[in-house]
PDB file of N, CA, C and O in Angstrom:
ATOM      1  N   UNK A   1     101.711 119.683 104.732  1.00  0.00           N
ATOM      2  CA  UNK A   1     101.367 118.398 104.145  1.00  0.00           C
ATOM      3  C   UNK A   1     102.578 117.477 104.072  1.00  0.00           C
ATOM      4  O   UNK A   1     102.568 116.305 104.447  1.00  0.00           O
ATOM      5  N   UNK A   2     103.492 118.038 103.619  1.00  0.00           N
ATOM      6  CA  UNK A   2     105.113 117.168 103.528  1.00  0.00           C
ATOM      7  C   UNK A   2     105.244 116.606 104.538  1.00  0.00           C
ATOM      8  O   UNK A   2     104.998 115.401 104.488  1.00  0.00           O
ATOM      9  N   UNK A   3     105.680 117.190 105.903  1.00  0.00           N
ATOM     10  CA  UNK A   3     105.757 116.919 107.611  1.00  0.00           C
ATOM     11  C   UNK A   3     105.007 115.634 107.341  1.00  0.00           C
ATOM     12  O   UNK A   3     105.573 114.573 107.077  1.00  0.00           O
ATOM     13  N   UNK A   4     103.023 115.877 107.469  1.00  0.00           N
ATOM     14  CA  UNK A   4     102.798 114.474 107.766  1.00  0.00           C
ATOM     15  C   UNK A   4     103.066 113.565 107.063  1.00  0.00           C
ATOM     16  O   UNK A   4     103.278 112.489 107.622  1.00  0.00           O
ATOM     17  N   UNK A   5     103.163 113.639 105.560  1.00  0.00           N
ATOM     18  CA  UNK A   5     103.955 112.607 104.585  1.00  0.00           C
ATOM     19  C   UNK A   5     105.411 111.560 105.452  1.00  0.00           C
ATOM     20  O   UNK A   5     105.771 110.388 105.563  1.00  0.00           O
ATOM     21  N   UNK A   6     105.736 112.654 105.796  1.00  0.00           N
ATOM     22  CA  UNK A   6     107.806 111.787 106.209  1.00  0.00           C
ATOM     23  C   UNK A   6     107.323 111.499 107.964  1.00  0.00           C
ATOM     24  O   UNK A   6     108.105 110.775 108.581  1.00  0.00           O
ATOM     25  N   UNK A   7     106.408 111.896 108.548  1.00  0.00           N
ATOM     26  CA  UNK A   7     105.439 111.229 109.954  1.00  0.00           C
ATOM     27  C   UNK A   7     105.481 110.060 109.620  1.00  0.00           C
ATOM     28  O   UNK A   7     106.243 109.210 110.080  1.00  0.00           O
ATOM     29  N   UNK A   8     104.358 109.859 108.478  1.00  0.00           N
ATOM     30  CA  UNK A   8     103.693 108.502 108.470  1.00  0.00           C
ATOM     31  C   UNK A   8     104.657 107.862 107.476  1.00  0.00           C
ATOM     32  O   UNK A   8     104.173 106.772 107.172  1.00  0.00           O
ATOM     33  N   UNK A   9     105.817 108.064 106.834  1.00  0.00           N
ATOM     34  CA  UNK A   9     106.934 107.276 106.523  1.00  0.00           C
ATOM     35  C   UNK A   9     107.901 106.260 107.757  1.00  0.00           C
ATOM     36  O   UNK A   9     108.606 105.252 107.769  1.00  0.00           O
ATOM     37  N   UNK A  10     107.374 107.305 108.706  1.00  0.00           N
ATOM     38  CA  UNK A  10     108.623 106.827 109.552  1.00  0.00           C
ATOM     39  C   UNK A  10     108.068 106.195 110.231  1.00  0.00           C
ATOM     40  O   UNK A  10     108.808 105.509 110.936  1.00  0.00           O
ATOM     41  N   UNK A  11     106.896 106.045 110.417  1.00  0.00           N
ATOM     42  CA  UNK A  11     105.981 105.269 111.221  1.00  0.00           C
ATOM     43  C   UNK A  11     105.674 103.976 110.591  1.00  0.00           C
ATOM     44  O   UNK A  11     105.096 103.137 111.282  1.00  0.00           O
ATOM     45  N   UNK A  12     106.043 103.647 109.142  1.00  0.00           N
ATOM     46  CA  UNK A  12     105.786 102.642 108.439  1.00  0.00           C
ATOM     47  C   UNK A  12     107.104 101.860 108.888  1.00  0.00           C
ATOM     48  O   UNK A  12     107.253 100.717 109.321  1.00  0.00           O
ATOM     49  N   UNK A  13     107.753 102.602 108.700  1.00  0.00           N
ATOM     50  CA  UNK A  13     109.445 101.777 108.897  1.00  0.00           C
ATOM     51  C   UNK A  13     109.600 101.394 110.352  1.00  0.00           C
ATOM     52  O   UNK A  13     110.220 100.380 110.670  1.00  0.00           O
ATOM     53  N   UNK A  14     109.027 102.216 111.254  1.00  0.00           N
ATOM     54  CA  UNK A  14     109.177 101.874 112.634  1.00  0.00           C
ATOM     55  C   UNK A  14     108.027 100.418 112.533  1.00  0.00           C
ATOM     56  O   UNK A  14     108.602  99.366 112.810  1.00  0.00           O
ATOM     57  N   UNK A  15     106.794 100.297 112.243  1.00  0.00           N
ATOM     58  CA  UNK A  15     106.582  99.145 112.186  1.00  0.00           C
ATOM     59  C   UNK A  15     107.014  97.756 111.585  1.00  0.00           C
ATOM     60  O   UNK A  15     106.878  96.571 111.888  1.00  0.00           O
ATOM     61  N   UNK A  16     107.663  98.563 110.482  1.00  0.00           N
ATOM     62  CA  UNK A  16     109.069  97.330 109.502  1.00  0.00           C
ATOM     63  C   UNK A  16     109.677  96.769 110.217  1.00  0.00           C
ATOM     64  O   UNK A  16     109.791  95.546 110.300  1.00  0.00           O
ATOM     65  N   UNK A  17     110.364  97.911 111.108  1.00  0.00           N
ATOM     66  CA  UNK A  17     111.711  97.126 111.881  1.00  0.00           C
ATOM     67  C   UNK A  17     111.330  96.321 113.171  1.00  0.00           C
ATOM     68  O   UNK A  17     112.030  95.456 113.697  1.00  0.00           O
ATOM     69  N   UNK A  18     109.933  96.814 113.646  1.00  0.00           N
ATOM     70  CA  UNK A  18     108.997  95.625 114.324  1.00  0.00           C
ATOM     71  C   UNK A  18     109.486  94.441 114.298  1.00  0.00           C
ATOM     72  O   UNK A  18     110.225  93.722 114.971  1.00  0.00           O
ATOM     73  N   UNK A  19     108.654  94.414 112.984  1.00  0.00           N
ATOM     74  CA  UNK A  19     108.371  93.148 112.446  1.00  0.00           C
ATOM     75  C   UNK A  19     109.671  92.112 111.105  1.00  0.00           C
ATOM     76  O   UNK A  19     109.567  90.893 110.962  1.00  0.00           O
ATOM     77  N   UNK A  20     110.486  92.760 110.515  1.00  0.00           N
ATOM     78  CA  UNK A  20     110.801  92.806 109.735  1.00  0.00           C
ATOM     79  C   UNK A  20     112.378  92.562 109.531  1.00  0.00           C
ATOM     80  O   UNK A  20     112.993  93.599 109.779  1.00  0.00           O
ATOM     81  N   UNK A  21     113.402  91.258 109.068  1.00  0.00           N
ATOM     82  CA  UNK A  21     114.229  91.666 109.233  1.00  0.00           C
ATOM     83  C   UNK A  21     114.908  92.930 107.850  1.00  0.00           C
ATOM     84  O   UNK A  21     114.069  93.475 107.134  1.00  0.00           O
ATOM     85  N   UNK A  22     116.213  93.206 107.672  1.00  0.00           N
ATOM     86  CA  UNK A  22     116.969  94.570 107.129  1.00  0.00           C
ATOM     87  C   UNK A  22     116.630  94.173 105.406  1.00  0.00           C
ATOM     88  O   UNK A  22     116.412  95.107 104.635  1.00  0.00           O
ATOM     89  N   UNK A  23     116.613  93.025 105.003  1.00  0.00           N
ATOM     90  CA  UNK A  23     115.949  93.493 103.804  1.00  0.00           C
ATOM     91  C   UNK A  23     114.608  93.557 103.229  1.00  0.00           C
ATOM     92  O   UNK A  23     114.567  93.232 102.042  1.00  0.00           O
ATOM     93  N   UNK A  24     113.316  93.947 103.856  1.00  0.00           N
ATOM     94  CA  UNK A  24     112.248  94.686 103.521  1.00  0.00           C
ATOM     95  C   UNK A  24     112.691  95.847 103.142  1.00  0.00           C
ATOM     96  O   UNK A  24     112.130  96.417 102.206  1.00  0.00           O
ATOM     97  N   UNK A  25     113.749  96.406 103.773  1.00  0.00           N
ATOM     98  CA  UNK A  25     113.773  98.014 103.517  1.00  0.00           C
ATOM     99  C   UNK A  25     114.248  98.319 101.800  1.00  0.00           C
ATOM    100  O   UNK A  25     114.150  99.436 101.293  1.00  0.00           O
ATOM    101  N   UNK A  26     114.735  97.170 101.104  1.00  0.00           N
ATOM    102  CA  UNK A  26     115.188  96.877  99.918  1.00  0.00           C
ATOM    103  C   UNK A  26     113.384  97.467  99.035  1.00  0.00           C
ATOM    104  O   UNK A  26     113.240  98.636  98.676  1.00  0.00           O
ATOM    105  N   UNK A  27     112.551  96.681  98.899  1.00  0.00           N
ATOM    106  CA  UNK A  27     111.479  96.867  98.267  1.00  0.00           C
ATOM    107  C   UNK A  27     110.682  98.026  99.086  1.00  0.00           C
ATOM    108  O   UNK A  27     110.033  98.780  98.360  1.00  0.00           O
ATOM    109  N   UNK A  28     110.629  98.281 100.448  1.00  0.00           N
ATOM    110  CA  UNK A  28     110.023  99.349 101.147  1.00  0.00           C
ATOM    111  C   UNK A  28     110.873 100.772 100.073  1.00  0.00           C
ATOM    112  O   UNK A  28     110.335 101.636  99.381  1.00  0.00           O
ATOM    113  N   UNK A  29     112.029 100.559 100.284  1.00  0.00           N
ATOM    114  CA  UNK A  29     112.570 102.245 100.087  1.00  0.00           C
ATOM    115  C   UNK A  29     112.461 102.172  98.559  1.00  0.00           C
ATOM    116  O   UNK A  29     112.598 103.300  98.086  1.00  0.00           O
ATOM    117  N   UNK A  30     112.280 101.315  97.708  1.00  0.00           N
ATOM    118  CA  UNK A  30     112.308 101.236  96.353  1.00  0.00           C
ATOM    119  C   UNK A  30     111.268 101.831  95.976  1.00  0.00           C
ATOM    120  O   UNK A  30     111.231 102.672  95.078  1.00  0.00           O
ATOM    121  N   UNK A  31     110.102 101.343  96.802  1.00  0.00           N
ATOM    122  CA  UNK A  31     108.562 101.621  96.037  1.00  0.00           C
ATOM    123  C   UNK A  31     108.449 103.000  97.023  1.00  0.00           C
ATOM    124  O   UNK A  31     107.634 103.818  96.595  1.00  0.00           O
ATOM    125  N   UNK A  32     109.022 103.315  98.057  1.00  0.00           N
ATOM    126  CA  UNK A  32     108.462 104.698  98.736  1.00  0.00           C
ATOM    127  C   UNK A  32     109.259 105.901  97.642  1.00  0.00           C
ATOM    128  O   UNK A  32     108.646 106.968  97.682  1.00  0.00           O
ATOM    129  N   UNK A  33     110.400 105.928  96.758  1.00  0.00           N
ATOM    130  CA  UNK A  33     111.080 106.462  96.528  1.00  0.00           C
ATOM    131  C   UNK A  33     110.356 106.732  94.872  1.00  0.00           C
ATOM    132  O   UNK A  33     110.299 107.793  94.251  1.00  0.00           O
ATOM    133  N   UNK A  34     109.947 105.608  94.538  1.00  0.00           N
ATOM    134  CA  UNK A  34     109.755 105.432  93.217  1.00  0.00           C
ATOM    135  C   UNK A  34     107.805 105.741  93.515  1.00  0.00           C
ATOM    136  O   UNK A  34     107.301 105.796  92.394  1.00  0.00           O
ATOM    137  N   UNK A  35     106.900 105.900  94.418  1.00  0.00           N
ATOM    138  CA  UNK A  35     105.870 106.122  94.343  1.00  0.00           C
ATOM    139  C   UNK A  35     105.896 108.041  94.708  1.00  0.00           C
ATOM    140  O   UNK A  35     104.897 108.720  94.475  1.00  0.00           O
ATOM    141  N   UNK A  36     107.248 108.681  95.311  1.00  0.00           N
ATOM    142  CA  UNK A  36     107.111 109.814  95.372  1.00  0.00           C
ATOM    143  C   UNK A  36     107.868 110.743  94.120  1.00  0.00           C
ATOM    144  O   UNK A  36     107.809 111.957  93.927  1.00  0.00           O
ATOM    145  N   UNK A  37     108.566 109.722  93.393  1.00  0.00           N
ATOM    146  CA  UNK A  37     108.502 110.196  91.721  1.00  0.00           C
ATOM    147  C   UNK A  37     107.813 110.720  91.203  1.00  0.00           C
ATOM    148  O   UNK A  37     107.841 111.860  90.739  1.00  0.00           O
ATOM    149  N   UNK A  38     106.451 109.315  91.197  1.00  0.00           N
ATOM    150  CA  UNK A  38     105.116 109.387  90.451  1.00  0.00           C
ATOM    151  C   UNK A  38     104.187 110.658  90.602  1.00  0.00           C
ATOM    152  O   UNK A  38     103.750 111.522  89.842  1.00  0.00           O
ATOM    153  N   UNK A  39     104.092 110.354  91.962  1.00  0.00           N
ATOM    154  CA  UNK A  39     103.255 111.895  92.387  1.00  0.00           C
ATOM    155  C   UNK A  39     104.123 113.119  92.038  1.00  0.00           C
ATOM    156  O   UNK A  39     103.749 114.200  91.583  1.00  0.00           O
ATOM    157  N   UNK A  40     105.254 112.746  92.326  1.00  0.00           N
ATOM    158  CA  UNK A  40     105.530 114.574  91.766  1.00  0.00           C
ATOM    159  C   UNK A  40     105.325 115.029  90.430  1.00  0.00           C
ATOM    160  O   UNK A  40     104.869 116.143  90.170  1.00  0.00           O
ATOM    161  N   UNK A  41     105.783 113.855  89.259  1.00  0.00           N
ATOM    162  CA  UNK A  41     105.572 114.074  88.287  1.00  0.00           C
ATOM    163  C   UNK A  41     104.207 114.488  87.932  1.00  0.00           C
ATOM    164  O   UNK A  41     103.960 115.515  87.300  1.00  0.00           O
ATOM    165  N   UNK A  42     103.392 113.713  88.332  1.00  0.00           N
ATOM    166  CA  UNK A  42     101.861 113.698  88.416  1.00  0.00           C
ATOM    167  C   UNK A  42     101.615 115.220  88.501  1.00  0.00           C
ATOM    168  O   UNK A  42     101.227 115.745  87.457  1.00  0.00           O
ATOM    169  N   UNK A  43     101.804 116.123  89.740  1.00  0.00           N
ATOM    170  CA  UNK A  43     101.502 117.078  90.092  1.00  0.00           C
ATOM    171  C   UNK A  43     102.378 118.175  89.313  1.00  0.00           C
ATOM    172  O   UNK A  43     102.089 119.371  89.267  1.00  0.00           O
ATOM    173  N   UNK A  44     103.436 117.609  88.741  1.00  0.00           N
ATOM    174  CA  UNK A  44     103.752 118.581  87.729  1.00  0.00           C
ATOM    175  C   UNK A  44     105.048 119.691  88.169  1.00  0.00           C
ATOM    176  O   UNK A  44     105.349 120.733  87.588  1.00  0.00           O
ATOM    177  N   UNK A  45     105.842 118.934  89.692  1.00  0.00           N
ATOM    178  CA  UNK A  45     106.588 119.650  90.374  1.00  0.00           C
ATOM    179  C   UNK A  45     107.969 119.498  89.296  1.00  0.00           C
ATOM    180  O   UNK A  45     108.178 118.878  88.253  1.00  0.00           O
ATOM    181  N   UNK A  46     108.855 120.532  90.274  1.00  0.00           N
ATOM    182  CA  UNK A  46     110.345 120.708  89.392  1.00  0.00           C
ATOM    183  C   UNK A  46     110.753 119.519  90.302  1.00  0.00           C
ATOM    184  O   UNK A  46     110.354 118.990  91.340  1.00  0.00           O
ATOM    185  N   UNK A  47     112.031 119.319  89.138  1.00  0.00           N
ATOM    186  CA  UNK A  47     113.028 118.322  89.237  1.00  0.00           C
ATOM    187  C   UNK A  47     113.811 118.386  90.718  1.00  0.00           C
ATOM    188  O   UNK A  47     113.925 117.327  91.335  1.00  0.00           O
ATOM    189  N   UNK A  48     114.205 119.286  91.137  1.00  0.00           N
ATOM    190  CA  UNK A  48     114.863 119.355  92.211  1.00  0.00           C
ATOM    191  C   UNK A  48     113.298 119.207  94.122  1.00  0.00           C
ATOM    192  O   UNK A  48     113.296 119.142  95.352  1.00  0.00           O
ATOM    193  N   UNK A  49     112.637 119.233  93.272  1.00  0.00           N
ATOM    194  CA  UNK A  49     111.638 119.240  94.462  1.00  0.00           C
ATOM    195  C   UNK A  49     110.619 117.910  94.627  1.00  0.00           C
ATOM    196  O   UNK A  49     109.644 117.828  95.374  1.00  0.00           O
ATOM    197  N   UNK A  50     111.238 116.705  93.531  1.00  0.00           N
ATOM    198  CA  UNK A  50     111.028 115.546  93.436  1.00  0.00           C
ATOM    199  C   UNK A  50     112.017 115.174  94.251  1.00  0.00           C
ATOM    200  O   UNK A  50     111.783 114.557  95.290  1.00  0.00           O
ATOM    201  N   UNK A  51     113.360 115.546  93.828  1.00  0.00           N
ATOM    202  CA  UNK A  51     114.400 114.839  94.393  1.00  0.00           C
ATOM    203  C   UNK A  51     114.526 114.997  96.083  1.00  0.00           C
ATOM    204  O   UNK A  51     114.919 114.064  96.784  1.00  0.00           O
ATOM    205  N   UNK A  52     114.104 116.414  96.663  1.00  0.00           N
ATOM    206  CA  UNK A  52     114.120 116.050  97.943  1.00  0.00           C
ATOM    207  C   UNK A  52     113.250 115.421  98.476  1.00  0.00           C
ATOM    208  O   UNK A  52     113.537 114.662  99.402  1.00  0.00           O
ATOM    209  N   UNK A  53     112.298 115.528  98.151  1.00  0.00           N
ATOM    210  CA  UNK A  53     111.065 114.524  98.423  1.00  0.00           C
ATOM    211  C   UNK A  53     111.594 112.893  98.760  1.00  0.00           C
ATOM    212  O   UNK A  53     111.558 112.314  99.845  1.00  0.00           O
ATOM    213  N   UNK A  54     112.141 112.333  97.302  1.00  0.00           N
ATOM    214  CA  UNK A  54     112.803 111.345  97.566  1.00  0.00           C
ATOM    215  C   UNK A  54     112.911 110.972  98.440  1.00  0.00           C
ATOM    216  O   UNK A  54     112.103 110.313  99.096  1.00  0.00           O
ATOM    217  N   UNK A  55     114.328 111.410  98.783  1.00  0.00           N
ATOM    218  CA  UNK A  55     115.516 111.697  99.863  1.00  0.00           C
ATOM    219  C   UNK A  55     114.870 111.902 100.952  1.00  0.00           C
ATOM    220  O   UNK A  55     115.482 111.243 101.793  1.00  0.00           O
ATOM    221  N   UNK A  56     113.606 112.651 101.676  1.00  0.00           N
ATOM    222  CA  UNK A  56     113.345 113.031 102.826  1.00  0.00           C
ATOM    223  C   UNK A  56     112.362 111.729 103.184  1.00  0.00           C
ATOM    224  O   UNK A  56     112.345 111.281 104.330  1.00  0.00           O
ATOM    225  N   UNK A  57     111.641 111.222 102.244  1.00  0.00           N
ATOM    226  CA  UNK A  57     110.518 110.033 102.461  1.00  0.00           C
ATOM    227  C   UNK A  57     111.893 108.770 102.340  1.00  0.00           C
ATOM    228  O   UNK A  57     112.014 108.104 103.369  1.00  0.00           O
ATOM    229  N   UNK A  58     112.775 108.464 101.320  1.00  0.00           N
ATOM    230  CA  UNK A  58     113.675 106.928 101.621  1.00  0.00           C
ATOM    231  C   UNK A  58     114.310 107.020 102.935  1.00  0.00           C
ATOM    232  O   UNK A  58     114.282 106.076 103.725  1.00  0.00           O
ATOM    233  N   UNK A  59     115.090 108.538 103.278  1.00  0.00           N
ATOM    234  CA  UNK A  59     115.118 108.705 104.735  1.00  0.00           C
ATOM    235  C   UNK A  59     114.588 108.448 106.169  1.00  0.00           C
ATOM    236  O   UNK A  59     115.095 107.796 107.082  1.00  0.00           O
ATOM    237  N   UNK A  60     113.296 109.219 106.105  1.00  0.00           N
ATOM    238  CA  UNK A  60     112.461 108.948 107.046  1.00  0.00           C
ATOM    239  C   UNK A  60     111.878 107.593 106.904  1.00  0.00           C
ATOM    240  O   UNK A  60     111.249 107.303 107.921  1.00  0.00           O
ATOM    241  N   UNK A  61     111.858 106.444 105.800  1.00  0.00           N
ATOM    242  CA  UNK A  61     111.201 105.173 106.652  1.00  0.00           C
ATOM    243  C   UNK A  61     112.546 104.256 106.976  1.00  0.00           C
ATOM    244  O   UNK A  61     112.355 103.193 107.567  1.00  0.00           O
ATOM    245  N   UNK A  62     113.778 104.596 106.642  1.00  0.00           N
ATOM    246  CA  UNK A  62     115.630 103.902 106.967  1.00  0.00           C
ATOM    247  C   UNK A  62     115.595 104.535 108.632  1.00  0.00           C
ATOM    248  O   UNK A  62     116.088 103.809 109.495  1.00  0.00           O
ATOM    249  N   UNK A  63     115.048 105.793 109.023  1.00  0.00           N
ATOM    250  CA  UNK A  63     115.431 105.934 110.151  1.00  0.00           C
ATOM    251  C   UNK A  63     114.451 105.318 111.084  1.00  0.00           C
ATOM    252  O   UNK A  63     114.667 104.793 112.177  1.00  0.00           O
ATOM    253  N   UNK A  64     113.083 105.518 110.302  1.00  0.00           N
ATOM    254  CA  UNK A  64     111.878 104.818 111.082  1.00  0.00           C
ATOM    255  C   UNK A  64     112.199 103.105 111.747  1.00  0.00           C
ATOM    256  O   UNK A  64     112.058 102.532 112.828  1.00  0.00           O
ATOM    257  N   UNK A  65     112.685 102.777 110.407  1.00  0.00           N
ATOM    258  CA  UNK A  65     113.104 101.385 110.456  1.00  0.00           C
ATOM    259  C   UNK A  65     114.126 101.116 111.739  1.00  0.00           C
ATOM    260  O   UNK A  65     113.839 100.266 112.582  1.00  0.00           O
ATOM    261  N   UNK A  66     115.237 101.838 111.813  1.00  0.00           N
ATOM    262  CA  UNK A  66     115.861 102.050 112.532  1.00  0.00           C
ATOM    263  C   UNK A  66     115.459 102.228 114.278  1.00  0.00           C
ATOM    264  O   UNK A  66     116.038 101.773 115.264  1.00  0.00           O
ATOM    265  N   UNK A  67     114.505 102.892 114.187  1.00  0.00           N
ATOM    266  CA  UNK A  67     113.806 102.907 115.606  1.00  0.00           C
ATOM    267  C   UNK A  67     112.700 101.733 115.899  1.00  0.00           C
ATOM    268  O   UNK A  67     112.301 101.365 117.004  1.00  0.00           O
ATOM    269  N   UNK A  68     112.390 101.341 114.856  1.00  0.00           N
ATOM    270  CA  UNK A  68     111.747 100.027 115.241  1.00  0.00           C
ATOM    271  C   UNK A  68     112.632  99.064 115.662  1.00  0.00           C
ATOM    272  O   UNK A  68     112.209  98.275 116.507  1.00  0.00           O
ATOM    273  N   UNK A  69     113.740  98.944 115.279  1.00  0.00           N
ATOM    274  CA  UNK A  69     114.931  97.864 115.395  1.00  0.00           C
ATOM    275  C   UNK A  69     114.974  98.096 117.056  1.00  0.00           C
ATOM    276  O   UNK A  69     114.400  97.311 117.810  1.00  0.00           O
ATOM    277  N   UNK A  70     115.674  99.189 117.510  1.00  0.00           N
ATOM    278  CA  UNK A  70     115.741  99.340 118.562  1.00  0.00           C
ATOM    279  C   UNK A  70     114.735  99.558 119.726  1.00  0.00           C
ATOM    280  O   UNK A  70     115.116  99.794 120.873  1.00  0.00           O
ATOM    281  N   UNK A  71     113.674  99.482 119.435  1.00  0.00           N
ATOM    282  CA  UNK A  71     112.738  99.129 120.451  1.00  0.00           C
ATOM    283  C   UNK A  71     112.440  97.267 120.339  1.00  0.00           C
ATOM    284  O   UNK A  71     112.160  96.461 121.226  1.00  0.00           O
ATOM    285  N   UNK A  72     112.558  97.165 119.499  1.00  0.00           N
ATOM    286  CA  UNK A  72     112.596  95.510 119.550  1.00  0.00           C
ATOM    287  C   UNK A  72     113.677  95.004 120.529  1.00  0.00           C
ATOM    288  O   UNK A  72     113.353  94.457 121.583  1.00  0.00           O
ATOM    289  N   UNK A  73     114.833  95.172 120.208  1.00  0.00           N
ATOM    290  CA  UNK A  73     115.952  95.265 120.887  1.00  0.00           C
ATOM    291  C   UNK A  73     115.245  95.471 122.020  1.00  0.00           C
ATOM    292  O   UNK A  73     115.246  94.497 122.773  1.00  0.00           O
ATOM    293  N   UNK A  74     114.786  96.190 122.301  1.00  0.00           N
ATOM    294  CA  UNK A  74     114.349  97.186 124.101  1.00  0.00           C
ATOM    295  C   UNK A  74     113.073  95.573 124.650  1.00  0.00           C
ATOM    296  O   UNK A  74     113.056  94.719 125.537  1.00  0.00           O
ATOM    297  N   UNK A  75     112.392  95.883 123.703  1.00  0.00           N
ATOM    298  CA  UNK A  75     111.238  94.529 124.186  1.00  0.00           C
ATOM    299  C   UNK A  75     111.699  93.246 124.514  1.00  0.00           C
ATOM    300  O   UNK A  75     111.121  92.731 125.471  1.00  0.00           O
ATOM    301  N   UNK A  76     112.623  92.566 123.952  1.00  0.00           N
ATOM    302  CA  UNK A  76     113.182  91.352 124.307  1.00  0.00           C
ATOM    303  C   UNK A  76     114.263  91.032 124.860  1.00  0.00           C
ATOM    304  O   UNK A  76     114.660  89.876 125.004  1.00  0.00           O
ATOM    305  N   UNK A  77     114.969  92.285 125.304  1.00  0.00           N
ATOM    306  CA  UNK A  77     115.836  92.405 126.334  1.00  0.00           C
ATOM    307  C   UNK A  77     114.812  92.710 127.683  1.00  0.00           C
ATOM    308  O   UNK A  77     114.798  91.606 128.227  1.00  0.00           O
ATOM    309  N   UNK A  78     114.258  93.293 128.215  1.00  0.00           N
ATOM    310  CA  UNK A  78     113.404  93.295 129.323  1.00  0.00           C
ATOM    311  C   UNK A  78     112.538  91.962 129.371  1.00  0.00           C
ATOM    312  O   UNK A  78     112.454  91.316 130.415  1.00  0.00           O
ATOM    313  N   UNK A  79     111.789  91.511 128.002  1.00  0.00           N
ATOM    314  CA  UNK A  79     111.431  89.914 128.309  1.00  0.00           C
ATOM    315  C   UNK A  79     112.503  89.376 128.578  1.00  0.00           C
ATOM    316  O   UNK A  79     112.033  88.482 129.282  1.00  0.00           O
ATOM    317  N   UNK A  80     113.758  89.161 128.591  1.00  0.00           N
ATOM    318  CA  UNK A  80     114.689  87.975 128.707  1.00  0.00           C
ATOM    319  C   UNK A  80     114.651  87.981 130.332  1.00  0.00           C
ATOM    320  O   UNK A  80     114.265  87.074 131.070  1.00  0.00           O
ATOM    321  N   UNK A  81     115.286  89.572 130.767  1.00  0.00           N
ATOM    322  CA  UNK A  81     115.355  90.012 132.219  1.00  0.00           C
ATOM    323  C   UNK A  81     114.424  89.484 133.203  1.00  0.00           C
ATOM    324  O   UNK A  81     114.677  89.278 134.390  1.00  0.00           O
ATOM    325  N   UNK A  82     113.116  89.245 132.487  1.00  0.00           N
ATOM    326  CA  UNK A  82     112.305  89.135 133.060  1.00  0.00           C
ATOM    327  C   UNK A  82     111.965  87.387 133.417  1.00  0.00           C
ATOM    328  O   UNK A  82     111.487  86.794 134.383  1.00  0.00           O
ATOM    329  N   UNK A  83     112.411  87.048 132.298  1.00  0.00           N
ATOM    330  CA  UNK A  83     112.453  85.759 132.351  1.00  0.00           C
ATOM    331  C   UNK A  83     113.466  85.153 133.285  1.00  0.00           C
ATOM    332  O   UNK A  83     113.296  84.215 134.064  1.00  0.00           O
ATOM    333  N   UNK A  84     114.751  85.993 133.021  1.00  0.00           N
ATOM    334  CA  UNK A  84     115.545  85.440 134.415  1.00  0.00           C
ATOM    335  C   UNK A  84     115.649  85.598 135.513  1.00  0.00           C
ATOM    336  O   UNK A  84     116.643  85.295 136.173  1.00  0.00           O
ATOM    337  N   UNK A  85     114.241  86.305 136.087  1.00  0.00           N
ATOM    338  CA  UNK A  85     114.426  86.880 137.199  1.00  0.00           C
ATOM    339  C   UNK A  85     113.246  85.906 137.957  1.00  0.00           C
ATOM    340  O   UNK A  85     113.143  85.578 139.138  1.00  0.00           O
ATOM    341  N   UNK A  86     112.434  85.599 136.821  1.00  0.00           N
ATOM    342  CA  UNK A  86     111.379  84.469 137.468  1.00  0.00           C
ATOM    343  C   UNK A  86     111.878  83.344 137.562  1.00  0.00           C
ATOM    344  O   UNK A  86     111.236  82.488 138.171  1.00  0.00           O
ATOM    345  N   UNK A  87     113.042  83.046 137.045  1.00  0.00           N
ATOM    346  CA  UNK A  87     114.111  81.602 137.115  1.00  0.00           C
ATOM    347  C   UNK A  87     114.575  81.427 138.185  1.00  0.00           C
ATOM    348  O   UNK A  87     114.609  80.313 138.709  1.00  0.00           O
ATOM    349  N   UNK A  88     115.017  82.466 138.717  1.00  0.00           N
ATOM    350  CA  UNK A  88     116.255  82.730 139.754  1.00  0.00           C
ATOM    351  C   UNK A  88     115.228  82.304 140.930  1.00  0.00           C
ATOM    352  O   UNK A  88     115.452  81.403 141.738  1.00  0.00           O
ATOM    353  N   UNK A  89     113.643  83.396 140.875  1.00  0.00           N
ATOM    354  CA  UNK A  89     112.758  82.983 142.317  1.00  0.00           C
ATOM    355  C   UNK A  89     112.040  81.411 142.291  1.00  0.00           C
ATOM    356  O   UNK A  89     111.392  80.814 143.151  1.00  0.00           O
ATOM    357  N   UNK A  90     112.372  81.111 141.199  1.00  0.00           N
ATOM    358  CA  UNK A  90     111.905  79.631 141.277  1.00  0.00           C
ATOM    359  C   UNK A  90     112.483  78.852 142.456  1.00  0.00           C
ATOM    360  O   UNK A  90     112.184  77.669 142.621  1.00  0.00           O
TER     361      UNK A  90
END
């Protein structure tokens, strides 16, 4: 269950960094960090098994984020290429 938890973390952040410039991740990692508090408390876990939780979900959507950045990067560098290559055959 954890695995797909920090999956679909990182998949949130990879769409962040889509779309998003570097401070979303300010309120993203706040409320991902502070909503996997809640549930642990909720469920009644130990202290140390909140805390990696934390740490593995603020992680996984900073790195997610991170790979969204760089496929953006990747998308509008090949549009540019592309754009100058239809310039040039003009």
């Amino acid at each position: 269950m954890a695995l797909e938890i920090v999956i679909i973390h990182f998949l949130a952040g990879a769409a962040l960094g889509l779309r998003f410039k570097v401070m979303i991740l300010v309120p993203a990692v706040t409320l991902t960090m502070l909503s996997a508090a809640i549930f642990g408390v909720t469920r009644g876990d130990q202290f140390w098994s909140i805390a990696v939780a934390m740490i593995l979900l603020g992680t996984a959507i900073q790195v997610g984020y991170l790979a969204g950045i760089l496929i953006r990067a990747k998308i509008e560098r090949s549009e540019r290429r592309s754009q100058c290559r239809s310039a040039v055959t003009m």
